[in-house]
C-alpha positions in Angstrom: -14.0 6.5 -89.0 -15.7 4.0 -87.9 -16.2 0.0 -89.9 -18.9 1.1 -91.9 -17.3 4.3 -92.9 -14.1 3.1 -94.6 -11.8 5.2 -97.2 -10.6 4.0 -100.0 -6.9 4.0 -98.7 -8.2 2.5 -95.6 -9.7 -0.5 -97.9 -7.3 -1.1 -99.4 -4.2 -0.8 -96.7 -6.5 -3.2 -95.3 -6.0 -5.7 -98.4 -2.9 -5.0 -99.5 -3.4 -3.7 -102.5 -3.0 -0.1 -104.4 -5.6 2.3 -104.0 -5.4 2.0 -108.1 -6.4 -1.8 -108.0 -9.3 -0.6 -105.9 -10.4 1.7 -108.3 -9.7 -0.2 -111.1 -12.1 -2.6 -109.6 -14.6 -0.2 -108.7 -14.7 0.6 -112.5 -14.4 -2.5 -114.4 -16.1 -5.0 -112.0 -18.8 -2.9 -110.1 -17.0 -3.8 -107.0 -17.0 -0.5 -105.3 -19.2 1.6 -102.1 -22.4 0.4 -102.0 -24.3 4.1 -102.0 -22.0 6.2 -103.6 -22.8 9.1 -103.9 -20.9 11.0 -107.3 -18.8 13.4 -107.0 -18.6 12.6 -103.1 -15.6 10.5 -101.3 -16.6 7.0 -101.4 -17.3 5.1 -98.1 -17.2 1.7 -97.6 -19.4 -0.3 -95.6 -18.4 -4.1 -94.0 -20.1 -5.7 -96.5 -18.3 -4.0 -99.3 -14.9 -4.9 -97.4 -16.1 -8.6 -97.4 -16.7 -8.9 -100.4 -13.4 -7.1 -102.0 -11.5 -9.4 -99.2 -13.4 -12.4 -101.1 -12.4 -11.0 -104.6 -8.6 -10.6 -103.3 -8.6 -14.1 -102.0 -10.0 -15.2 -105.4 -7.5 -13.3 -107.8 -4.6 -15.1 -104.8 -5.3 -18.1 -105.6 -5.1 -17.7 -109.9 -8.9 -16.9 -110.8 -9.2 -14.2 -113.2 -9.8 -10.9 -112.0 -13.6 -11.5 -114.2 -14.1 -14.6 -113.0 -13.0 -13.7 -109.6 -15.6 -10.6 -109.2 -18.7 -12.8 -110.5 -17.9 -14.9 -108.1 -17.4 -12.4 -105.7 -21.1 -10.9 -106.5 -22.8 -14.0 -106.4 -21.4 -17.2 -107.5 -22.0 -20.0 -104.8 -18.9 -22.2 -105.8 -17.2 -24.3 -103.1 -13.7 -23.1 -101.9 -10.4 -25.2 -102.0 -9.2 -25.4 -98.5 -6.2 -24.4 -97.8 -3.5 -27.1 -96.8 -1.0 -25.6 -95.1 -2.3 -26.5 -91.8 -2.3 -23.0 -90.9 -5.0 -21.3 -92.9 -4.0 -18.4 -95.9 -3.8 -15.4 -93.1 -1.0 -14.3 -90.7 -2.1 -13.8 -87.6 -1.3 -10.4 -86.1 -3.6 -10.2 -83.5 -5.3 -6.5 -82.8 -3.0 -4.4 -84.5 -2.6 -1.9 -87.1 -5.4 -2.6 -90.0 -2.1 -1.6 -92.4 -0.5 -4.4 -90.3 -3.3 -7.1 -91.9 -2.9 -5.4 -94.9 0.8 -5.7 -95.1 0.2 -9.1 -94.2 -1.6 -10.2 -96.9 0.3 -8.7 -99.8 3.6 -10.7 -98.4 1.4 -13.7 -98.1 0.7 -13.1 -101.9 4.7 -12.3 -102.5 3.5 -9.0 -103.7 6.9 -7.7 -103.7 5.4 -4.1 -105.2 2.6 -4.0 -102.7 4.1 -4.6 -100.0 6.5 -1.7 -100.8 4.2 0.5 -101.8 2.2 0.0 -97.9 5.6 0.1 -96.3 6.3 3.9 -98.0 2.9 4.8 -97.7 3.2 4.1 -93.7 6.6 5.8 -93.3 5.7 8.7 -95.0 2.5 8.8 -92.6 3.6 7.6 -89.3 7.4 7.6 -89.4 9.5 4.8 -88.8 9.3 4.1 -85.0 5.4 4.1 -85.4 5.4 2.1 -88.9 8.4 -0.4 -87.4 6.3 -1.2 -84.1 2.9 -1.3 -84.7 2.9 -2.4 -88.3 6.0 -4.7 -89.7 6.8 -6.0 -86.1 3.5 -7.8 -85.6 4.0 -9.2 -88.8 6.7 -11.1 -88.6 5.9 -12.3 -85.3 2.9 -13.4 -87.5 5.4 -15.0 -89.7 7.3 -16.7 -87.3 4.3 -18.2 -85.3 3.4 -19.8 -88.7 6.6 -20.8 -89.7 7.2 -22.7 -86.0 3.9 -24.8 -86.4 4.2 -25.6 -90.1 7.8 -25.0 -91.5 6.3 -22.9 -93.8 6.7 -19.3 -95.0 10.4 -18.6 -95.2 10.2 -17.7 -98.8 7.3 -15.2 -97.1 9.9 -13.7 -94.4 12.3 -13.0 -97.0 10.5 -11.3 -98.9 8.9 -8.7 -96.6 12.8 -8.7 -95.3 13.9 -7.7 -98.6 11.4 -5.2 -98.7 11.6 -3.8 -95.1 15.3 -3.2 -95.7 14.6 -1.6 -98.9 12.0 0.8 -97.5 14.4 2.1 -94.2 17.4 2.3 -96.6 15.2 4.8 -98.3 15.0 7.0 -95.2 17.0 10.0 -96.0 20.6 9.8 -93.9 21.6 13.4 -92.3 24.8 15.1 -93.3 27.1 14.7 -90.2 28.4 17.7 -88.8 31.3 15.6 -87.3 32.0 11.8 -87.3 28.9 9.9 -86.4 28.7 9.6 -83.0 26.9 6.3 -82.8 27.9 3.0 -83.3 25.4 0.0 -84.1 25.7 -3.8 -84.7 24.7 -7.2 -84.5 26.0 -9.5 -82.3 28.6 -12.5 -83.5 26.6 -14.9 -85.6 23.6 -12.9 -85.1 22.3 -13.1 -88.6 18.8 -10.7 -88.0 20.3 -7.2 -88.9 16.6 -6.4 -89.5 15.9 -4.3 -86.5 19.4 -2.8 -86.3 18.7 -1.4 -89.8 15.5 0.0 -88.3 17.2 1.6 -85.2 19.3 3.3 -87.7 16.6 4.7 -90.0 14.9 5.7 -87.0 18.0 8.0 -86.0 18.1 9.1 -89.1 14.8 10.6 -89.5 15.6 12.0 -86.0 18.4 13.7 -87.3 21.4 11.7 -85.8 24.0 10.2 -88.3 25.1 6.5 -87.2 27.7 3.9 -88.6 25.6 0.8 -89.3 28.1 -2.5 -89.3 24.9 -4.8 -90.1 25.0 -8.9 -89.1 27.5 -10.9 -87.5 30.1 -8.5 -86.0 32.8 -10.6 -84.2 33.9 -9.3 -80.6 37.4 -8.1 -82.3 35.5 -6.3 -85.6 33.5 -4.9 -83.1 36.1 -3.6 -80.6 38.4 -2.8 -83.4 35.5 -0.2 -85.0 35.2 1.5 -82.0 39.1 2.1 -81.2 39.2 3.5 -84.9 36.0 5.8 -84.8 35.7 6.7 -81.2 31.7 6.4 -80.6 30.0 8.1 -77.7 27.5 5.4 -77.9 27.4 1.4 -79.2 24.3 -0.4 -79.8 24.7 -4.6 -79.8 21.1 -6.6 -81.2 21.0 -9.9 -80.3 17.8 -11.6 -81.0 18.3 -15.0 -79.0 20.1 -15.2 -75.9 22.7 -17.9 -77.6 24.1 -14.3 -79.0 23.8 -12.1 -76.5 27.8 -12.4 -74.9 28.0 -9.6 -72.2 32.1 -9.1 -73.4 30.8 -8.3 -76.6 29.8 -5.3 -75.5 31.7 -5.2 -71.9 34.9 -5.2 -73.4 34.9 -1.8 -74.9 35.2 -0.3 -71.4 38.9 -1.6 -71.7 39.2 0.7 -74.5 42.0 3.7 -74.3 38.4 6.1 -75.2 35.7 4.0 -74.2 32.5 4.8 -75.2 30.0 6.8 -72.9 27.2 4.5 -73.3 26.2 1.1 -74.1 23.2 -0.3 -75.5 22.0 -4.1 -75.1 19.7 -3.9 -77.7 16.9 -6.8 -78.2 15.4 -9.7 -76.7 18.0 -11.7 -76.6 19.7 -9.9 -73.9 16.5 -10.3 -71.7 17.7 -13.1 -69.4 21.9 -11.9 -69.4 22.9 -10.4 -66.1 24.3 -6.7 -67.3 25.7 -3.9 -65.0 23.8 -1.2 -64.2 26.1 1.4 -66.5 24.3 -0.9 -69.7 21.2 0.5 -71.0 18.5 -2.0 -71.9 15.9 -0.7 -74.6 12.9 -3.0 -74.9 11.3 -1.6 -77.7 12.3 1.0 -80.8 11.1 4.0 -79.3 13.0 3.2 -76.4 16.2 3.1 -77.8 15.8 6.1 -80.4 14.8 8.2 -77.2 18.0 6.8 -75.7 20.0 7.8 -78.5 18.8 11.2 -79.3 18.9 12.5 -76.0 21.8 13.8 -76.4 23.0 12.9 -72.5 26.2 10.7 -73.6 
């Protein structure tokens, strides 16, 4: 499919916005395919993307849907600049186009969009391919905007909220035994985000986990795993102020240690770890870790 052959779906994971809106749009405001063709699929060409992303930009900023499509169509009206210092997009490079998408609607605090792209893309890609190439770029997005401007944290929390929403949605599988995996975050490690999508990702692979979520102290931590016994522990630690090698060295000492340990994140990037401490460096990494059943 090329730029000038776009789906409606495409469109609109493009926007962020239902493939209903875009209808709805098509019907009420003439803003649909140029060269439809009835009773065909309808194509979209870049102009027709340009000028729905104009009409989303209007009905953003409060015009009236109307309003917003006559001035889409034609109406030569000067802008309001934004004054943010850091334009209305998030920047998320060459990624995913559900990744600008997604953008947008959390830009617009679109709390039912962006749910709606996030289920759409882990029904079609799965959660490794949806985490990675479509919610990580955007909060990278996020977080380069909110270092040069302060802004967006009510933006971040949303899509958060969301995120975690969506993966606790994944179905969990029926453990033939105690879970055999053990995942946390580091002490005063407060983003649980990505451990949450390490466990949905096992999940959907079939492996049951015990998820302890943010801010596991070194004792909660070592105390879980001398009560459940885990083959495997995964530690996140986003920032290297968090990333305590006894955190996760210390359950060696254990009377049943586990098998495998994970140092799970970025923050572990610059900590000297022995050799017996695996070191994911993406999602995929670490679900292929997990499920390989080696441990």
């Amino acid at each position: 499919m090329t730029v000038d052959d776009l789906s409606a779906g495409e469109v609109a994971r493009q926007l962020g916005i239902a493939v209903t809106t875009l209808r709805t749009w098509h019907q009420r405001y003439g803003l649909g395919p140029t060269g439809h063709v009835p009773g065909q699929h309808r194509r979209y060409t870049a102009d027709d993307l340009t000028l729905l992303s104009r009409m989303r930009e209007l009905i953003t900023r409060g015009v009236p849907p109307a309003r917003a499509a006559q001035k889409a169509l034609g109406a030569r009206e000067p802008d309001t600049p934004a004054r943010d210092g850091g334009g209305r997009a998030i920047g998320v490079g060459r990624s995913h186009p559900a990744a600008r998408g997604l953008s947008r609607a959390a830009l617009r605090l679109d709390a039912a969009a962006v749910a709606g792209l996030l289920n759409e893309q882990l029904t079609a890609t799965g959660v490794v391919r949806a985490w990675e190439d479509v919610v990580v770029p955007v909060l990278r997005g996020i977080g380069a905007r909110h270092a040069s401007t302060g802004a967006m944290v009510e933006v971040e929390h949303l899509l958060s909220a969301c995120v975690s929403a969506a993966l606790a949605g994944i179905p969990r599988p029926e453990p033939s035994g105690p879970p055999r995996v053990l995942l946390g975050c580091a002490d005063e490690e407060m983003h649980s985000l990505p451990i949450e999508a390490l466990a949905a990702g096992l999940a959907e692979a079939g492996l049951a986990v015990r998820q302890l979520g943010a801010r596991v102290p070194p004792r909660a931590l070592r105390d879980a795993a001398r009560r459940t016994g885990p083959a495997a522990v995964g530690l996140w630690a986003h920032a290297a102020r968090y990333a305590v090698p006894a955190q996760l060295l210390d359950l060696a000492e254990l009377p049943d240690p586990p098998t495998l340990l994970l140092a799970v994140g970025p923050g572990w990037d610059e900590v000297r770890l022995p050799p017996s401490v695996s070191r994911p460096r993406t999602l995929s990494e670490a679900v292929a870790i997990l499920t390989a059943g080696s441990y």
